[in-house]
C-alpha positions, 0 to 999 in steps of 0.5 A: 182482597177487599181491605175493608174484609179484613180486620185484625183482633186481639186472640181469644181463647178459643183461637188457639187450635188455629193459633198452633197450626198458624204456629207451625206454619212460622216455625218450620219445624220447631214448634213440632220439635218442641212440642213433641218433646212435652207431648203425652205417649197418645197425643198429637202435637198440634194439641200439646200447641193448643194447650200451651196457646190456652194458657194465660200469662206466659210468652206462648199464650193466645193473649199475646196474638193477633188475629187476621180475619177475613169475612169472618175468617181467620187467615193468619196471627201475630205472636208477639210480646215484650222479651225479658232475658235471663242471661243467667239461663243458657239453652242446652238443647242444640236445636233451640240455642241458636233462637236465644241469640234472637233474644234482647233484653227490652226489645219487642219480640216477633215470635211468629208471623203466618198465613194460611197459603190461600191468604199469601202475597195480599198485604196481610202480612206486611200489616201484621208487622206494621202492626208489631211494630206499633204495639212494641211502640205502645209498650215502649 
């Protein structure tokens, strides 16, 4: 891969189709599992995580990705975003309790890293990390 083809983009709004597949590339599961617990009778989960991605202002939202790009293409994202603990909360659903020991107060976050399967083992990876850790830098 050309370096100078790929570029890294804040997400838009439009994005989070392809945000919630990328999404449920890193969770190995559990973003079905969660997303199929919010989900109507007839929807398919990957729209419940299009829908929670279009929202603004909460941790799940397109506004804390990054988009990897590559000629004009989306080939992977970065969610991320400062973490704030309410120690008070305790998670009741066994399946997610463990991902709250991930969870420290004031530190940066990595929620999710993913590339499509055809964009794997090229340095696009390791640049969205370098670049979390940049923005957890900028965000003290």
């Amino acid at each position: 891969m050309n370096e100078s083809h790929f570029i890294f983009r804040p997400a838009i709004k439009e994005d989070c189709r392809v945000i919630a597949q990328l999404y449920q590339v890193s969770s190995d599961g559990i973003a079905d599992y969660i997303w199929s617990k919010i989900a109507t009778a007839d929807e398919d989960v990957l729209d419940v995580g299009r829908r929670r991605y279009e929202r603004e202002n909460t941790c799940f939202s397109y506004q804390n990705c990054t988009i990897a790009e590559v000629s004009g293409q989306i080939v992977g994202m970065l969610v991320a975003f400062p973490m704030h603990v309410d120690r008070t909360e305790v998670e009741e659903d066994p399946v997610l309790a463990p991902y709250a020991l991930l969870e420290e107060d004031h530190s940066y976050y990595i929620c999710g890293v993913a590339l499509f399967p055809e964009s794997r083992g090229q340095g696009v990876g390791s640049k969205l990390m370098a670049l979390a850790e940049q923005q957890a830098c900028k965000k003290n």
